[in-house]
N, C-alpha and C positions, 0 to 999 in steps of 0.2 A: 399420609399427609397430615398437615399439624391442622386443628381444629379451623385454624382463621382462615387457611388456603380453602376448604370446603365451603367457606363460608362466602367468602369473595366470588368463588366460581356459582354457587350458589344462586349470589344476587346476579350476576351475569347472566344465569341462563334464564332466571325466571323475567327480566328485562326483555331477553329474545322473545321468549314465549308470547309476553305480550303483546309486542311490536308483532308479530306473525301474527296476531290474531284471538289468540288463546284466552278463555274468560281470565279473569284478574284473579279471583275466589279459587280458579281452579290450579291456576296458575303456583298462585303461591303456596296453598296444600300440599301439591305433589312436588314443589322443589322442597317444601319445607319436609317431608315426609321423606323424600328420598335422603337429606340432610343429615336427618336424624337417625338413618340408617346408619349410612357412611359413619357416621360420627359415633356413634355409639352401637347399637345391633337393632338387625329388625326388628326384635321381639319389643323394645321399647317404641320403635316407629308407628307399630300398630296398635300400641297402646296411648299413642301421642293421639291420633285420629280415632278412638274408641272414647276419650274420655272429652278432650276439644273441642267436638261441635256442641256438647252437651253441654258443659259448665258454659259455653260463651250463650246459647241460647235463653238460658235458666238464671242468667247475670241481673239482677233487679234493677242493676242503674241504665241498662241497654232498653227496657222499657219506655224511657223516654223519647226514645227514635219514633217508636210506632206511635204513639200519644200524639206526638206534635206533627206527623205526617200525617197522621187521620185530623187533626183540628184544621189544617193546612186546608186539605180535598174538602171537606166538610165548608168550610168557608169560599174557598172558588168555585164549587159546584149551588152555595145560595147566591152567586152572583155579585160576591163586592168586590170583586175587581174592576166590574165594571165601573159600578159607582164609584171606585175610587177613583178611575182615571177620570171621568167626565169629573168629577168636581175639583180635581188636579185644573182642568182643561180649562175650566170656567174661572180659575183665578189667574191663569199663568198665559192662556193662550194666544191673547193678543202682544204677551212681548217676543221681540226675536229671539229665535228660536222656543218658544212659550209650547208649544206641542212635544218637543224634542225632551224639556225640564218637565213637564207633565209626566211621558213615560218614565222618567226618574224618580220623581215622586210614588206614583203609584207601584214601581219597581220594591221600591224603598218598604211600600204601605205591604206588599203581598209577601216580602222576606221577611215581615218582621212575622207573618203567621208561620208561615210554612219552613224555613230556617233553611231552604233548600236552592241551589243555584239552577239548575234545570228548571224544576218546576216553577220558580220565578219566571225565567227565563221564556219558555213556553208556555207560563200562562201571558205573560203579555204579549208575547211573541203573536198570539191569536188575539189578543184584543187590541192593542197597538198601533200594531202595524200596517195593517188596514186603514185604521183612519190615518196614522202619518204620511200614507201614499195618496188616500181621498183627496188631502190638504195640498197636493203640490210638493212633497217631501221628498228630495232625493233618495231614490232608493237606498246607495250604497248606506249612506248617511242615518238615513231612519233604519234599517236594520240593526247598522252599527250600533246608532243607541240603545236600540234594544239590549243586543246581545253583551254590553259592557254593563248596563244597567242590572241587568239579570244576575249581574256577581255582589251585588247588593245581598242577595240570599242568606251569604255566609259572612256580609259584615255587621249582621245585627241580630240581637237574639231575636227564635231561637236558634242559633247557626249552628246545624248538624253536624259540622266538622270542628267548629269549637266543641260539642259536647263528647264526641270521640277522641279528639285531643287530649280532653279532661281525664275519660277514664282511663283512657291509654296511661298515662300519667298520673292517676292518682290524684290527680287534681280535683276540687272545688266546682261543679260546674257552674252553679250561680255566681262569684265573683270570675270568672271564665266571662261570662254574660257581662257581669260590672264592665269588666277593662275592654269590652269591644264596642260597645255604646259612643262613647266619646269620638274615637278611630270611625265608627261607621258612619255617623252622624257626619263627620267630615269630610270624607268619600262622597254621601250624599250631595254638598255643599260643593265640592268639585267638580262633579259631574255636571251641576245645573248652570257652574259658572262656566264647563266648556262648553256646552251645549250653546250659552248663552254667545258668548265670544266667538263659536265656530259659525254660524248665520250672521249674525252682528257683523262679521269682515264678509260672508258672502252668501249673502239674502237668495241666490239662486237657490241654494241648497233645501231652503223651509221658509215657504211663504209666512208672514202671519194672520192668526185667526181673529175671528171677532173678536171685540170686546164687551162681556158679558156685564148685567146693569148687576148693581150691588146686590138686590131682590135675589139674583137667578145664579148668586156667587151663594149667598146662605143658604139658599132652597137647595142647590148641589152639596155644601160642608152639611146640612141636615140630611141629608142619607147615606152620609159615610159614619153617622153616630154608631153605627152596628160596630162596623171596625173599629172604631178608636175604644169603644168601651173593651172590646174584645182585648186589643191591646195592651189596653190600662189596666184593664182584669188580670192576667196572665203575668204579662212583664212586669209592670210594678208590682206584682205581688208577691213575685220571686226575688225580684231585686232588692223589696222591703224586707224577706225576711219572713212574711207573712204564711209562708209554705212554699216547702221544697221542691225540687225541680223538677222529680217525678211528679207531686203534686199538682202541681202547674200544667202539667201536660194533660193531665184528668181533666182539672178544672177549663183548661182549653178546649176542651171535648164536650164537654157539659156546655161550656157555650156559645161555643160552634152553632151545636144540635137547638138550643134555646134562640139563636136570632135566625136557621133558618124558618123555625116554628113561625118567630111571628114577622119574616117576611114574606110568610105564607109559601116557600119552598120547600118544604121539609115533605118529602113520600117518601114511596119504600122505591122508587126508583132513582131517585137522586142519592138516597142513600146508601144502596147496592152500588152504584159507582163510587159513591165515595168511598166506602168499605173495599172494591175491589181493586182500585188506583191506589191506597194507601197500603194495602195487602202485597201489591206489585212489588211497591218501591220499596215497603220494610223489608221483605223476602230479599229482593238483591243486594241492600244493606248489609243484609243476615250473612248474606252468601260472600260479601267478602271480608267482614269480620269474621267469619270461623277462617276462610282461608288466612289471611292474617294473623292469626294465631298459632296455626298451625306454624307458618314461617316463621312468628315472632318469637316460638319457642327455638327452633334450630338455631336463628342468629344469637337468641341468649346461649347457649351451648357452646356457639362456635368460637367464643370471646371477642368477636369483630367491635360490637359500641364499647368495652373497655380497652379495646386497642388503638380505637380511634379517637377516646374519650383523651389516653393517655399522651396521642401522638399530638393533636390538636392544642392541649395544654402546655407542652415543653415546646412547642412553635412558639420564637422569638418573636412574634409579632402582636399589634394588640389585637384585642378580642375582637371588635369590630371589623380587620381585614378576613376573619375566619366566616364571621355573620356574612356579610359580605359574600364569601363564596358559595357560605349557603343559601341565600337568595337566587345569585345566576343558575346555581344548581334545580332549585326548584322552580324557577320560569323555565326553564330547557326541558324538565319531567312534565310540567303542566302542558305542555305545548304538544307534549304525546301520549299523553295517559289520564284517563278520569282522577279526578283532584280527592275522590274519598281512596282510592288503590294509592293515590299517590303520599297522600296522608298515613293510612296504612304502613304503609311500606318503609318512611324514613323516619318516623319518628322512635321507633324503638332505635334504629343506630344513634338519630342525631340528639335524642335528652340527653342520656348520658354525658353526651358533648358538652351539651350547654351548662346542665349544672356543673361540671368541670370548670366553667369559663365562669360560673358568678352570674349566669343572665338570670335575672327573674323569670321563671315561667311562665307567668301568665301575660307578661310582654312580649314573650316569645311567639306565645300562642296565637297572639293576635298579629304578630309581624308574618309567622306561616299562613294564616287565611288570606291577609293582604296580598301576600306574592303566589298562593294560589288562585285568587281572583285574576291576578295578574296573566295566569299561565291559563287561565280559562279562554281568552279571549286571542292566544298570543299564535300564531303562527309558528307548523304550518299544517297544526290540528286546532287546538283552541274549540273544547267540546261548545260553548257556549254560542260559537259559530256558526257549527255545524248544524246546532241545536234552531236559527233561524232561519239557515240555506234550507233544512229541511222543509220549514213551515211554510217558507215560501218559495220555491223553484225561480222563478221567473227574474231572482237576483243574482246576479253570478257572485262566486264566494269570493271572488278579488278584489269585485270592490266594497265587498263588508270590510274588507281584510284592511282597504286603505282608507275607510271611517274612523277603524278604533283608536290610531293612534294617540289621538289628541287623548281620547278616554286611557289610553293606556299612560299616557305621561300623568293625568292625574294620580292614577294609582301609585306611581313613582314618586309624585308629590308628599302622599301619603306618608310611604317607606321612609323618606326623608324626615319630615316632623317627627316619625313616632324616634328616630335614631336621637335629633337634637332635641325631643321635647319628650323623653319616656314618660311623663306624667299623662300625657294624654291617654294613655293605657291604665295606668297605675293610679291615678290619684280616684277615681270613683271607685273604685272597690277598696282603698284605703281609709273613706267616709263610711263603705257602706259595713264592711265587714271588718 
């Protein structure tokens, strides 16, 4: 058979695989391994997997994964989640829905450490959620916000899946970081105005809270100083130029470790978890970029992204009805498959595409995290879901499922601007870099 027919059947069965069950890292290994049998001979097959997990481990820019996931743990194990959502609470809580734009906020405050949708997700998922039920908060509703909030993760540096983007691609990942800022920030701003609007028409949903005196609004924004300096430390100083991204990730760790010192949290047992929870999540990171490589050498082999690069270009239509298909395509993959596998998986066929088509990259990159947020949340998997049915049982997953939609039009909103307004992606990393 000709190269591209292995190559098709390929992504078919490793698609089964994971739909059955099958880890994603493992998954893609052994289709990519069997691939590159068929395609070539064994003897290369096992020299694809002799040399693959090695160099993708030993990669110095993949160092950034573990850096920003241990600054991440390190920071929700000193406890600023908390603070963040109570001082979120005490400026926003008495407007309608003021609890509901709270968890957004502080959504917002814990992705910009951790660059992670899950672990956003489940950390407020535990801090939260709890109080939006104490208050009188629709369940379906207050989960819902959680778990669309939680995709906040990967629209603001440092977003884990923009940084794999990057190197997937060759890309820059500090102007990567540039062009998601503007996009995430807006997201943000979306979210608080459905929140705002979805109580506003029906006050059953989210009672309101007090209203906090001015005194007990600053006494709250002064103990979220850890975090914003943390922030300001890290982001602006990557975004300035000031050191690199690896850099960054150190100096994130460094002080992490320095504000839980001096908010007196810092042992050797808060530390032990955080080392062992960032140990967890870089490991399974690890485990599906070696399998991703493993596949993403087969599909280079098989000619598939310049057959499609090719096919996609001589299509008499414009660029945008092809972008277009790529989007429905990855809300439909998001909806069954973790958004880093899924990532993985289609960006070695689809760059090719795109630089074919003239898109900027790094517009791109931020229109895939978009619509993977989008496929986080989307039915009738949507890990970010499942991520709060699990935290809390007592809600059934249907009526999370009929909360997000308002959240899920915002993100559509999003998709929309970045198409009529590409500069919202493009024009800060054209100042910065």
């Amino acid at each position: 058979m000709e190269p591209v027919t292995w190559g098709i059947i390929g992504f078919v069965v490793m698609i089964v695989m994971i739909i059955i069950g099958i880890h994603i890292g493992v998954a893609m290994a052994l289709v990519g391994f069997l691939g590159m049998a068929a395609i070539t001979n064994v003897n290369a097959a096992f020299g694809l997997i002799q040399t693959a997990p090695y160099s993708t481990i030993t990669n110095y820019s993949l160092s950034v994964i573990l850096l920003f996931t241990l600054m991440g743990q390190l920071a929700y194990h000193s406890g600023l989640s908390n603070d963040l959502y109570k001082a979120a609470f005490t400026w926003l809580g008495h407007l309608p829905g003021g609890l509901a734009m709270s968890t957004v906020v502080a959504c917002a405050g814990i992705g910009a450490l951790c660059g992670s949708t899950p672990a956003t997700t489940s950390t407020m998922g535990i801090v939260a959620l709890p109080e939006m039920k104490r208050f009188g908060y629709e369940g379906g509703f207050a989960a819902a916000t959680v778990a669309c909030s939680g995709t906040l993760g990967v629209m603001l540096p440092p977003s884990v899946l923009l940084m794999l983007y990057s190197i997937l691609c060759s890309l820059s990942i500090g102007k990567a970081f540039a062009s998601v800022v503007i996009p995430g920030v807006t997201l943000l701003l979306l979210y608080m105005f459905v929140a705002f609007l979805t109580v506003l028409c029906n006050p059953a949903l989210g009672p309101r809270g007090p209203k906090s005196t001015w005194k007990e609004r600053f006494q709250a924004l002064y103990r979220v100083k850890d975090l914003v300096f943390l922030i300001i430390l890290v982001i602006g100083g990557m975004l300035t130029g000031f050191f690199t991204v690896n850099e960054g990730g150190a100096v994130g760790v460094a002080g992490a470790l320095v504000v839980a010192a001096f908010r007196r949290t810092l042992n050797f047992p808060m530390l032990k978890q955080a080392l062992l929870d960032a140990g967890k999540t870089s490991a399974m990171i690890f485990m599906v970029i070696i399998g991703a490589m493993i596949f993403g050498y087969f599909i280079a082999i098989s000619r598939v992204p310049g057959e499609l690069a090719q096919f996609f270009g001589n299509l008499p239509f414009h660029r945008n009805f092809v972008l277009i298909g790529m989007i429905v395509l990855y809300i439909f993959l998001g909806a069954l498959m973790d958004e880093l596998a899924m990532l993985l998986l289609t960006v070695p066929i689809f760059f090719p595409v795109i630089q074919g088509l003239g898109v900027d990259p790094y517009w791109f990159g931020v229109v895939i995290v978009s619509v993977m947020a989008m496929g986080m949340v989307c039915p009738p998997v949507g890990m970010c879901v499942f991520v709060i049915a699990g935290i809390d049982k007592s809600i059934p997953i249907t009526r999370i499922y009929m909360g997000i939609w308002p959240y899920f039009a915002a993100i559509g909103t999003l998709l929309v601007l970045l198409f009529i307004i590409p500069d919202l992606a493009l024009w800060l990393p054209s100042i910065l870099f």
